[in-house]
KOLTORNU-691738 format. One line per 2 residues: for each residue y, x, z of N, C-alpha, C, O. Coordinates in steps of 0.2 Angstrom, whole numbers, plus 5000, padded with zeros to 4 digits. Example, Ala and Ser with C-alpha at 12.3 -4.5 7.8 and 13.67 -1.06 7.14 Angstrom:
KOLTORNU-691738
4972/5066/5039/4978/5062/5039/4984/5066/5039/4983/5071/5042 ~ 4989/5064/5035/4995/5068/5036/5000/5064/5039/5006/5067/5040
END
This chain:
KOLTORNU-691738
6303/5821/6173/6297/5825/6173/6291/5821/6171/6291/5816/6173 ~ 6284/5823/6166/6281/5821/6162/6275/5824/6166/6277/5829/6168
6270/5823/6167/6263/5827/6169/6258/5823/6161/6256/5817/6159 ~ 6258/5829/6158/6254/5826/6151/6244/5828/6153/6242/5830/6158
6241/5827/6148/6234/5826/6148/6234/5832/6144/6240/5834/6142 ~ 6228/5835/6141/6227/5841/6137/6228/5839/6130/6225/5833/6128
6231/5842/6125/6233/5837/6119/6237/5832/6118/6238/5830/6113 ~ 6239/5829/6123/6244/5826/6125/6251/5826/6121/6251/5832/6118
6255/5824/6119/6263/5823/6119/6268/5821/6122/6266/5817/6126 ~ 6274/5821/6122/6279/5816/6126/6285/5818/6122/6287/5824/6121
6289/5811/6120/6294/5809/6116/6302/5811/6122/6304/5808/6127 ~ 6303/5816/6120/6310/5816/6126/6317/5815/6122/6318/5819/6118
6322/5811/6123/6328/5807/6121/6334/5810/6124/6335/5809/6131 ~ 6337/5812/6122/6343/5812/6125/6350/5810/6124/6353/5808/6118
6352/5810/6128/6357/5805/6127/6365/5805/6131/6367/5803/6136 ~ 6371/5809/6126/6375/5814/6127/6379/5810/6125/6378/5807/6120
6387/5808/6131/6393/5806/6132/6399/5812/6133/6399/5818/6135 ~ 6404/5807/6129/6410/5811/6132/6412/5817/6126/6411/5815/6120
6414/5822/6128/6417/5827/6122/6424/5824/6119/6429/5820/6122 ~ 6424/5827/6113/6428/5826/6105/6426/5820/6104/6420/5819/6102
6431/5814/6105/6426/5807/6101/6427/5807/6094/6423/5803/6090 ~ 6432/5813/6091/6427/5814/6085/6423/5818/6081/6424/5818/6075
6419/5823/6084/6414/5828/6083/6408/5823/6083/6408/5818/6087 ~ 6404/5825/6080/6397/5825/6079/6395/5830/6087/6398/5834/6090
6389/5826/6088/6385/5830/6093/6381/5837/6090/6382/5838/6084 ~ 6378/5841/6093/6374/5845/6088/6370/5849/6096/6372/5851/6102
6362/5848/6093/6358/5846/6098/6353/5852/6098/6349/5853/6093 ~ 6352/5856/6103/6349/5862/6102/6342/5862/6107/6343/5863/6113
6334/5861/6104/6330/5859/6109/6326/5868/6111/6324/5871/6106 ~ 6326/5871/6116/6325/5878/6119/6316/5880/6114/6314/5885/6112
6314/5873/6114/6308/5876/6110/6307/5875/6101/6302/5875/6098 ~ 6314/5875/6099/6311/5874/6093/6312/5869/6087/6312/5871/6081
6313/5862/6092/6313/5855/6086/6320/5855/6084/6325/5858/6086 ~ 6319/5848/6079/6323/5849/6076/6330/5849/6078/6330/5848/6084
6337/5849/6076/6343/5848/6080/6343/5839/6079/6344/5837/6074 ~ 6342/5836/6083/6341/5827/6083/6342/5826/6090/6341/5831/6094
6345/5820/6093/6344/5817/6099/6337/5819/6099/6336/5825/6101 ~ 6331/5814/6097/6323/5813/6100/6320/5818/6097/6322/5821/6092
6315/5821/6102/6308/5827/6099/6304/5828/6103/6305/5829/6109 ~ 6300/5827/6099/6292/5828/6103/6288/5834/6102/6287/5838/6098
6287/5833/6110/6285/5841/6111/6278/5840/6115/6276/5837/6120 ~ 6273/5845/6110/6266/5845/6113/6265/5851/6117/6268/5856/6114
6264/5853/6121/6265/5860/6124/6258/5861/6126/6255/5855/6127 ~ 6255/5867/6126/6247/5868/6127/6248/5871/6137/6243/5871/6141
6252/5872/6138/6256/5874/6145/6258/5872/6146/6262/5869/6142 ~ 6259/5869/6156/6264/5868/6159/6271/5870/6159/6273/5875/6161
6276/5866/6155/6285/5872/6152/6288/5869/6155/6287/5864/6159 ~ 6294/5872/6152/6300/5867/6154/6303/5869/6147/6301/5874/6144
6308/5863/6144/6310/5862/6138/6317/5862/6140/6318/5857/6144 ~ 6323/5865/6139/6327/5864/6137/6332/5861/6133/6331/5864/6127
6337/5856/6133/6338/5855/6130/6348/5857/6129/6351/5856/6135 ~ 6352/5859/6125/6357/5859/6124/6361/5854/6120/6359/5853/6114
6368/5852/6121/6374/5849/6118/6379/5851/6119/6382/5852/6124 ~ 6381/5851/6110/6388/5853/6112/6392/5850/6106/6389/5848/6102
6399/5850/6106/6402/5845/6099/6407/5850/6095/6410/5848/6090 ~ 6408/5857/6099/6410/5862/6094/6417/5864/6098/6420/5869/6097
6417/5859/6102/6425/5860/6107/6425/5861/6114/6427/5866/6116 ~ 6421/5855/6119/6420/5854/6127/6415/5861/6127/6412/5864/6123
6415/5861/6134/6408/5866/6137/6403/5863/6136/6404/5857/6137 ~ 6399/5865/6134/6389/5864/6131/6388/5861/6138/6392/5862/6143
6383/5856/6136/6381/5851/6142/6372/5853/6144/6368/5853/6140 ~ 6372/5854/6147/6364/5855/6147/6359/5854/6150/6360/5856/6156
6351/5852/6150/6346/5849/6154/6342/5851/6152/6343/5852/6146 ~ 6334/5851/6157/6330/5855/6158/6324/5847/6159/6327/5842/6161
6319/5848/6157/6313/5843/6158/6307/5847/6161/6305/5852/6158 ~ 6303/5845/6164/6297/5850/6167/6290/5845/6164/6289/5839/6166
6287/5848/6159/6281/5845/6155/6277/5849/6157/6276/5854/6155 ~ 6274/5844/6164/6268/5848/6166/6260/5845/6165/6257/5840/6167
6255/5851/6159/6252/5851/6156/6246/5851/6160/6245/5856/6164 ~ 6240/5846/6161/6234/5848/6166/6225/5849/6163/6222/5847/6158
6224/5852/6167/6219/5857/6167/6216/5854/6159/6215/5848/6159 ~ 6213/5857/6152/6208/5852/6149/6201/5851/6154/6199/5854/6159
6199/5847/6151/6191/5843/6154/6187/5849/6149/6188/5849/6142 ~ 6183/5853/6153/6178/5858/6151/6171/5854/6152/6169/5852/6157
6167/5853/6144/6163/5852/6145/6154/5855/6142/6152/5856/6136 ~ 6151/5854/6148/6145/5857/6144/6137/5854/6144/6134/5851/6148
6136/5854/6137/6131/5850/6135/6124/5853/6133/6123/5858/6129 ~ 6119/5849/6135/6111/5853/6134/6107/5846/6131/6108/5840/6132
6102/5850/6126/6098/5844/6126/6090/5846/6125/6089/5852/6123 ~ 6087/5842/6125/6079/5844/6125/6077/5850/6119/6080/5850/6114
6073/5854/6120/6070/5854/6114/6070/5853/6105/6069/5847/6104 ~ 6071/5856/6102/6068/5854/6094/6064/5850/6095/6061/5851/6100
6062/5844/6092/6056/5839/6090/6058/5839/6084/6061/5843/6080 ~ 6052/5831/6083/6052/5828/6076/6058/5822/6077/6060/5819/6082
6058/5822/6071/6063/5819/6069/6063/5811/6071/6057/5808/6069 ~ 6068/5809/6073/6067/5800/6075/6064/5800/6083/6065/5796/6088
6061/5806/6083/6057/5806/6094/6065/5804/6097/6071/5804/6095 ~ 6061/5802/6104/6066/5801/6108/6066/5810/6111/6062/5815/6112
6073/5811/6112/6074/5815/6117/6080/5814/6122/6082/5809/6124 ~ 6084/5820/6125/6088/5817/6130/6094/5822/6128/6094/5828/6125
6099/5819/6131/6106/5824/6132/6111/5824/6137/6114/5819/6138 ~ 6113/5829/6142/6115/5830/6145/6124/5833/6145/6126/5837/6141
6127/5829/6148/6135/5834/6149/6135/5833/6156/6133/5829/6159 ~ 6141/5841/6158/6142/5840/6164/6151/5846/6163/6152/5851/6160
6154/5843/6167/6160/5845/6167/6164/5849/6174/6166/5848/6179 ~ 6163/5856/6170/6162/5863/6172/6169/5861/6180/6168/5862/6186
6174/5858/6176/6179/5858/6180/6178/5853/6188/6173/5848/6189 ~ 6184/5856/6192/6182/5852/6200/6186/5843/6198/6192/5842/6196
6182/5839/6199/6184/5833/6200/6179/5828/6199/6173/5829/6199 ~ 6182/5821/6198/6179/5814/6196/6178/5813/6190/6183/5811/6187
6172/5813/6188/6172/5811/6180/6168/5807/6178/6162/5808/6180 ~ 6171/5802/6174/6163/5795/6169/6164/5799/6164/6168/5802/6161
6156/5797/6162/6152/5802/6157/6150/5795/6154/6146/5792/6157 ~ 6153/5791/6145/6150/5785/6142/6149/5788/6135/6153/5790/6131
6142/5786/6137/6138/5788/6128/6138/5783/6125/6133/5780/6126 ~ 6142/5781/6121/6142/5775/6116/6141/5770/6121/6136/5768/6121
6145/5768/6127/6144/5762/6129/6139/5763/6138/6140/5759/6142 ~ 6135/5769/6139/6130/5769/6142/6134/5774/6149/6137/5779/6148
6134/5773/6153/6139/5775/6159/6133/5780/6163/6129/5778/6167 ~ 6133/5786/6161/6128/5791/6164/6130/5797/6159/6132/5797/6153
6128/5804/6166/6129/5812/6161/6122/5811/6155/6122/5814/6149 ~ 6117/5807/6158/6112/5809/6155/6110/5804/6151/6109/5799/6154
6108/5805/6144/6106/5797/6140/6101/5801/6135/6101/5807/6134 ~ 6096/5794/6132/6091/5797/6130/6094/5793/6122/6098/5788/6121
6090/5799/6118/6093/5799/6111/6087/5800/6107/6082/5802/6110 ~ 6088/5798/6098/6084/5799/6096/6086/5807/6089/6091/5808/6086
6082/5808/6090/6082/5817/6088/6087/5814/6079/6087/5809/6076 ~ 6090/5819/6079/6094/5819/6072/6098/5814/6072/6101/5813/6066
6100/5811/6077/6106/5805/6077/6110/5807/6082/6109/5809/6088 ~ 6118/5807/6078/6124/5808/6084/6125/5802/6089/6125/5796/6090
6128/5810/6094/6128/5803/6100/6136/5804/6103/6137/5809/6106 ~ 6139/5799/6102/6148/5801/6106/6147/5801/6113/6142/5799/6117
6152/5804/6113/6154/5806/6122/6163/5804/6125/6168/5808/6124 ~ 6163/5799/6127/6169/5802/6133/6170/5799/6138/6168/5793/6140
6173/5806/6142/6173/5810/6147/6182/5807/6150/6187/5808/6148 ~ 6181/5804/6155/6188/5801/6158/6187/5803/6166/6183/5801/6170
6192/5808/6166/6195/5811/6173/6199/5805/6177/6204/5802/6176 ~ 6195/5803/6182/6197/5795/6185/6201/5795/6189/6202/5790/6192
6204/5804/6192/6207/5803/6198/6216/5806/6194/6221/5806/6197 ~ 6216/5808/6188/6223/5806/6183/6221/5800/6177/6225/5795/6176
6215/5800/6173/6214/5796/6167/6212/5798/6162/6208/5796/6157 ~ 6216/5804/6162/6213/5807/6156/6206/5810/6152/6202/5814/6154
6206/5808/6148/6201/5809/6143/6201/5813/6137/6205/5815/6133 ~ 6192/5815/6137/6191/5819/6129/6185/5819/6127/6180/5819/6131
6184/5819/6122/6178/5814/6117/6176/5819/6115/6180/5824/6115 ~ 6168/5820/6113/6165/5823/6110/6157/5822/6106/6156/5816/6107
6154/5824/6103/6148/5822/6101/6142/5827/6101/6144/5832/6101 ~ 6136/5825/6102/6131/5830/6102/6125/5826/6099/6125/5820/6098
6118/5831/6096/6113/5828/6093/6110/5833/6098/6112/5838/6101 ~ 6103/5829/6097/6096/5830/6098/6094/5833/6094/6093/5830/6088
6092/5842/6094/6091/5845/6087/6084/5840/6086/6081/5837/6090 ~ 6081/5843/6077/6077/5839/6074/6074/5844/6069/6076/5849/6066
6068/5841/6070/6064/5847/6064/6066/5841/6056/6068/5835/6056 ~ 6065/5846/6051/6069/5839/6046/6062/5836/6044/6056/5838/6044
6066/5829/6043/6062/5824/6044/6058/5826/6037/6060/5830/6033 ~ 6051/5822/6040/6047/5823/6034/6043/5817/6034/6042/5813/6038
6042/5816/6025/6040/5812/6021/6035/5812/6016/6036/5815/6010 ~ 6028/5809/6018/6022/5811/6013/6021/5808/6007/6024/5814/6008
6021/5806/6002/6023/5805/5995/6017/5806/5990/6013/5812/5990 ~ 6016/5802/5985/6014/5804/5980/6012/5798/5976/6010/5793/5979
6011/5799/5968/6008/5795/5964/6003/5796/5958/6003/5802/5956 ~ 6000/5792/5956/5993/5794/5952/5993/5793/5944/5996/5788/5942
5991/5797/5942/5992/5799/5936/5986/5799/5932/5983/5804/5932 ~ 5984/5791/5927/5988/5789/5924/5991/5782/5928/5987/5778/5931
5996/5780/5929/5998/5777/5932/5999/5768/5930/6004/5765/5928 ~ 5993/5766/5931/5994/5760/5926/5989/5755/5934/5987/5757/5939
5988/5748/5933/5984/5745/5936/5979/5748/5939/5979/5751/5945 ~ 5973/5748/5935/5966/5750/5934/5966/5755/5929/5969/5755/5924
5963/5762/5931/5960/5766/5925/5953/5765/5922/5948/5765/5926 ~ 5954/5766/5914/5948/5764/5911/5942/5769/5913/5944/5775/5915
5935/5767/5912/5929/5772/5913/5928/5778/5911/5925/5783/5913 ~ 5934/5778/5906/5934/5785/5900/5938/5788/5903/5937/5794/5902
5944/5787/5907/5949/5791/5910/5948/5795/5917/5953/5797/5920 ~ 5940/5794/5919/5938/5794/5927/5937/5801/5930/5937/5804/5936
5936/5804/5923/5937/5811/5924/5943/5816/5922/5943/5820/5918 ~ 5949/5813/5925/5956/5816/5924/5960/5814/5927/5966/5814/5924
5960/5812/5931/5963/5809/5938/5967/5815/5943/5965/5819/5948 ~ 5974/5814/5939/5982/5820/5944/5984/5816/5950/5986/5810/5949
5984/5819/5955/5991/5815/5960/5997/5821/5960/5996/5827/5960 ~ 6002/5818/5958/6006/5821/5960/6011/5820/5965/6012/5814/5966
6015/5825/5968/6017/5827/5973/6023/5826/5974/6026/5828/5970 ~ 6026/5822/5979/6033/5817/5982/6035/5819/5988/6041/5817/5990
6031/5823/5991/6033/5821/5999/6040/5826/5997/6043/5829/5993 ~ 6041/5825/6004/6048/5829/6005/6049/5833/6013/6048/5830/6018
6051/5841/6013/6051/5843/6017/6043/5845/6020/6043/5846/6026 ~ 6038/5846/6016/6031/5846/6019/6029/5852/6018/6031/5854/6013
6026/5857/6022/6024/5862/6019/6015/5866/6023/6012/5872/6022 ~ 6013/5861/6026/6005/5860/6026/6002/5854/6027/6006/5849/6029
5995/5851/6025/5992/5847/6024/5986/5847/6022/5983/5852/6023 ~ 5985/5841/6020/5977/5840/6016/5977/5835/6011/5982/5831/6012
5973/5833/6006/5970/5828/6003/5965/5828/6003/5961/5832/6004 ~ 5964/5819/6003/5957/5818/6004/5957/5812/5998/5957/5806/5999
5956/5814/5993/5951/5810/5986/5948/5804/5987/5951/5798/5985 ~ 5945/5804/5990/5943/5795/5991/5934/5799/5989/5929/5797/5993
5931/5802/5983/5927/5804/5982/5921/5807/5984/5916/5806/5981 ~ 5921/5810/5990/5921/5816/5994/5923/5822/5994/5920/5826/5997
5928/5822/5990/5931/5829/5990/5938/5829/5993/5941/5824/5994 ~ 5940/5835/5995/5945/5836/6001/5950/5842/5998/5947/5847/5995
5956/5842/5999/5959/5850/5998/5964/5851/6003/5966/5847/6007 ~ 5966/5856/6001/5972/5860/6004/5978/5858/6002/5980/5860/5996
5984/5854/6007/5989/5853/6002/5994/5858/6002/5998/5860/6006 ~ 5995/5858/5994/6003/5865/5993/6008/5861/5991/6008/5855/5988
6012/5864/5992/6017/5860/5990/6021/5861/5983/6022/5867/5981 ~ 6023/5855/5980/6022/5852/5974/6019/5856/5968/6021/5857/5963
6011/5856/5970/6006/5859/5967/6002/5848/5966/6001/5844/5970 ~ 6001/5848/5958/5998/5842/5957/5990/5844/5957/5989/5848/5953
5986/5841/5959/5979/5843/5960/5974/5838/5956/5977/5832/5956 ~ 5969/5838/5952/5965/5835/5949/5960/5834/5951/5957/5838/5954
5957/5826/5949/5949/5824/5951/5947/5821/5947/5949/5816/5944 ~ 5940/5823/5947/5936/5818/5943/5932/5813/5947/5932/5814/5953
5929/5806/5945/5925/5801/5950/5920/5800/5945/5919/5800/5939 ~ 5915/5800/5951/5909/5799/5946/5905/5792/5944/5899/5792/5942
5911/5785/5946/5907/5781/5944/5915/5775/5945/5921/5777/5946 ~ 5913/5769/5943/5921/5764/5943/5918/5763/5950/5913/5765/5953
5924/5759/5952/5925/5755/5957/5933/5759/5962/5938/5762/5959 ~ 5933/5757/5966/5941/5757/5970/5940/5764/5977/5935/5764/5980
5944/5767/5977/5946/5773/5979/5952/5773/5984/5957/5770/5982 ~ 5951/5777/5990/5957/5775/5992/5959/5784/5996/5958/5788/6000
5964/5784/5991/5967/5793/5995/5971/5794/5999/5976/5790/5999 ~ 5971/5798/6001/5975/5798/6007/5977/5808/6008/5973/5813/6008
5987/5807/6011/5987/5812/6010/5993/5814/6016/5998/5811/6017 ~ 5990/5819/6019/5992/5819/6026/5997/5826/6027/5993/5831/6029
6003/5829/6026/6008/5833/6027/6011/5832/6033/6013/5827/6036 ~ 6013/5841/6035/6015/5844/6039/6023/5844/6036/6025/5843/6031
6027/5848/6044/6032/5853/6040/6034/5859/6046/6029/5863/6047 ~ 6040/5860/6048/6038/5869/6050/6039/5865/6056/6041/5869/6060
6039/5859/6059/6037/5858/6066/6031/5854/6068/6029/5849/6072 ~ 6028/5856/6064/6020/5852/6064/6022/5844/6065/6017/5840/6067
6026/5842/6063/6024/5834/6064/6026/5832/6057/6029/5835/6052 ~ 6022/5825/6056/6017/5824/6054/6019/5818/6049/6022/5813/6051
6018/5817/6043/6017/5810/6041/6011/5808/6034/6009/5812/6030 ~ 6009/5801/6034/6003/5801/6030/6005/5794/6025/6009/5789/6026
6001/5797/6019/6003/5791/6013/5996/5791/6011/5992/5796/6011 ~ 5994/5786/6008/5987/5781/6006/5990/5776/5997/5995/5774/5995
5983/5779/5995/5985/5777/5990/5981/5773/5986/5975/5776/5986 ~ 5980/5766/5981/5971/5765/5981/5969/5767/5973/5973/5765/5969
5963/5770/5972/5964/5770/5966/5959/5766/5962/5954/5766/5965 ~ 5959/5762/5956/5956/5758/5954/5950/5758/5946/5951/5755/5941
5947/5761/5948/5941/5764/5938/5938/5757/5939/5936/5753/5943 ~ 5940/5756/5930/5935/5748/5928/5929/5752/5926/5928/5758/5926
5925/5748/5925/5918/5749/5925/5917/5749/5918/5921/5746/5915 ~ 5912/5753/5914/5912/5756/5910/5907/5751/5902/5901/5750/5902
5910/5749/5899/5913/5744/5891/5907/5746/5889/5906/5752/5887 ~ 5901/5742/5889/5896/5746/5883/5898/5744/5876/5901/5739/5873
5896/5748/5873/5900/5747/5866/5894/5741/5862/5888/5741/5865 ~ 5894/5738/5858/5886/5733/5855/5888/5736/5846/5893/5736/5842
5884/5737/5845/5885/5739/5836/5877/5733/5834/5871/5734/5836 ~ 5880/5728/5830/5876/5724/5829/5871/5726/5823/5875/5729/5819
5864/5725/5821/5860/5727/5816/5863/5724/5811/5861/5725/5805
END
């Protein structure tokens, strides 16, 4: 007799003497498998498996195996809140069924372990008063990660004095859906998403913008960018 784990298997062999010593065996398993000495039987229930033999001549020989199936490990798992993505948060399992149970989250020996939002985290769960185990995974839900973005157009080192009034940023971020720009100039806008916005400056020198995006969990990320007008070439036309 076998006491298996949930999912579990057990290889059962049998092993028949006597008869026609020249008949073949012929092997009959109550659930199914194939006709062979060996088969493996996974049962989702506590069974009994019959097995029969016969070689076509003597009385069928017959035996019985009790494959007793135990309870599966029920488990239930909770975890904080939506955040932002990368935050720490936390996660819980707890195993609904009555017994002894280690709770090991990648290595951390506790129900409860702290995690970072949008990263899986394994689980297994081993019943210490049979052994048996079952694995699982959970996240920290996450708002999607957001990323602020953008580049300046014309996109060269320095822009010359002539180009100062024609100055695009265009729009990189990912996942952002409010915000702001701030020019470096003193002018300021509303950020749309992948809407490229224009500025004029009204003198050379170095500029530093900066652009600060949401997404539909208000958190947050910001990108700086510096911009550079050379100073402006007098032309000389000699007499």
């Amino acid at each position: 007799d076998t006491v298996l784990c949930g999912g579990q298997g057990s290889v059962l062999t049998v092993v028949a003497n006597g008869g026609n010593p020249n008949a073949n065996y012929i092997y009959q398993w109550s659930d199914g498998g194939f006709p062979i000495a060996t088969h493996t039987a996974s049962p989702d229930v506590t069974t009994t498996i019959t097995i029969t033999v016969s070689d076509g001549c003597s009385d069928e020989a017959v035996n019985d195996v009790l494959l007793t199936v135990l309870p599966d490990i029920e488990i239930s798992i909770t975890t904080t809140d939506t955040i932002c993505f990368g935050e720490t948060g936390a996660i819980s399992a707890t195993v609904t069924n009555a017994g002894n149970f280690e709770y090991n989250w990648n290595g951390v020996i506790s129900p409860t372990v702290e995690a970072l939002a949008g990263a899986t985290q394994y689980l297994i769960v081993t019943d210490l008063d049979n052994g048996c185990e079952v694995d699982t995974f959970a996240v920290v839900p996450a708002y999607p990660p957001i990323s602020a973005a953008f580049s300046i157009n014309p996109n060269s080192g320095c822009v010359s004095f002539d180009e100062r009034d024609d100055i695009s940023f265009i729009d990189l971020s990912q996942n952002a859906v409010s915000g702001n720009w701030d020019f470096g100039n003193g002018q300021v806008a509303g950020y749309i998403p992948g809407n490229t916005p224009d500025q004029a400056y009204p003198s050379a020198g170095t500029f530093t913008i900066t652009l600060v995006v949401q997404n539909i969990g208000a958190c947050a990320d910001t990108a700086t960018a510096t911009l550079c007008i050379l100073p402006e070439v007098p032309l000389f036309i000699p007499d």
